[in-house]
C-alpha positions as CSV (number, residue, x, y, z in Angstrom):
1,X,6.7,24.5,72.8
2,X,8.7,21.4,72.6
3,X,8.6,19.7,69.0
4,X,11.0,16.7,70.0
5,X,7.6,14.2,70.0
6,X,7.1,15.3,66.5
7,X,10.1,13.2,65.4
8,X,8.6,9.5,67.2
9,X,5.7,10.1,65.6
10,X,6.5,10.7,62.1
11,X,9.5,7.9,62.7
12,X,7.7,5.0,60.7
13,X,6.3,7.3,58.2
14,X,9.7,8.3,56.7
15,X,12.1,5.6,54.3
16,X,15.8,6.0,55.5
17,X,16.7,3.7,52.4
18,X,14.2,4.6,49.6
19,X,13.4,8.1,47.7
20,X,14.8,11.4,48.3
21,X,15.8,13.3,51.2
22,X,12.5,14.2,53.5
23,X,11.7,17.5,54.6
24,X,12.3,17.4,58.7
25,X,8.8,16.9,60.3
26,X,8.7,19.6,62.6
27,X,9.7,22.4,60.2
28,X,6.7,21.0,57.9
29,X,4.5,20.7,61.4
30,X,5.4,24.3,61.9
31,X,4.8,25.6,58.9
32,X,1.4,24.2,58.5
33,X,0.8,26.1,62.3
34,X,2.6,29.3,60.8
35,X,-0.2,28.6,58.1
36,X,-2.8,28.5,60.2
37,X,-2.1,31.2,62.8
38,X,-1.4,33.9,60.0
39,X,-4.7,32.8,58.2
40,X,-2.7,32.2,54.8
41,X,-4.6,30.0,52.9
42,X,-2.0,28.3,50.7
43,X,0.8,26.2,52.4
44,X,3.5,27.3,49.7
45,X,2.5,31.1,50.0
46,X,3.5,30.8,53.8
47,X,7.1,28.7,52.4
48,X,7.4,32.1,50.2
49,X,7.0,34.3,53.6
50,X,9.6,32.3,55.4
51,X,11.9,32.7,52.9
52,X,11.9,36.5,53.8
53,X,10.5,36.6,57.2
54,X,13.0,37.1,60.1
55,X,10.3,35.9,62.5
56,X,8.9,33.0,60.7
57,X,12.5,31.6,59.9
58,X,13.7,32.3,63.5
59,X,10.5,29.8,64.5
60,X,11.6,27.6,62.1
61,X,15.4,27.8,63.6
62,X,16.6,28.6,60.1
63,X,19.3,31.7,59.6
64,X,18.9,34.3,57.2
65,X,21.7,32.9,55.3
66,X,20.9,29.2,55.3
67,X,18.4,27.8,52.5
68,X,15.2,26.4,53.3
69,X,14.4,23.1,52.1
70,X,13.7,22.9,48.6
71,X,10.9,20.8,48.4
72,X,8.4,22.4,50.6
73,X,8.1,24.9,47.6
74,X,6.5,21.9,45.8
75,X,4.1,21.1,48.0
């Protein structure tokens, strides 16, 4: 799956000048699928399985030894 048309959409929804840094769109679009497709019922208790899941964080195109963002655990 391609994920590059994620970022025109969400384009005009995201500030470059005001607020704090956003979360990239298609790591939050894939999450929510990751969500979905594993039948979690809470957004931050899949966030809590990527943090640890070789799988979900190689779909997310994160390596074990970066961070994930930070504020998808306060969603």
């Amino acid at each position: 799956m391609d994920f590059e048309g994620l970022y025109e959409i969400a384009e005009p929804l995201y500030s470059e000048d005001e607020g704090r840094r956003s979360i990239d769109p298609a790591v939050l679009f894939k999450l929510v699928l990751l969500q979905h497709l594993d039948g979690n019922v809470s957004l931050r208790g899949t966030f809590r399985r990527a943090q640890t899941d070789a799988a979900y964080r190689w779909f997310l195109r994160y390596t074990l030894s970066e961070e994930l963002p930070h504020s998808i655990s306060k969603l």
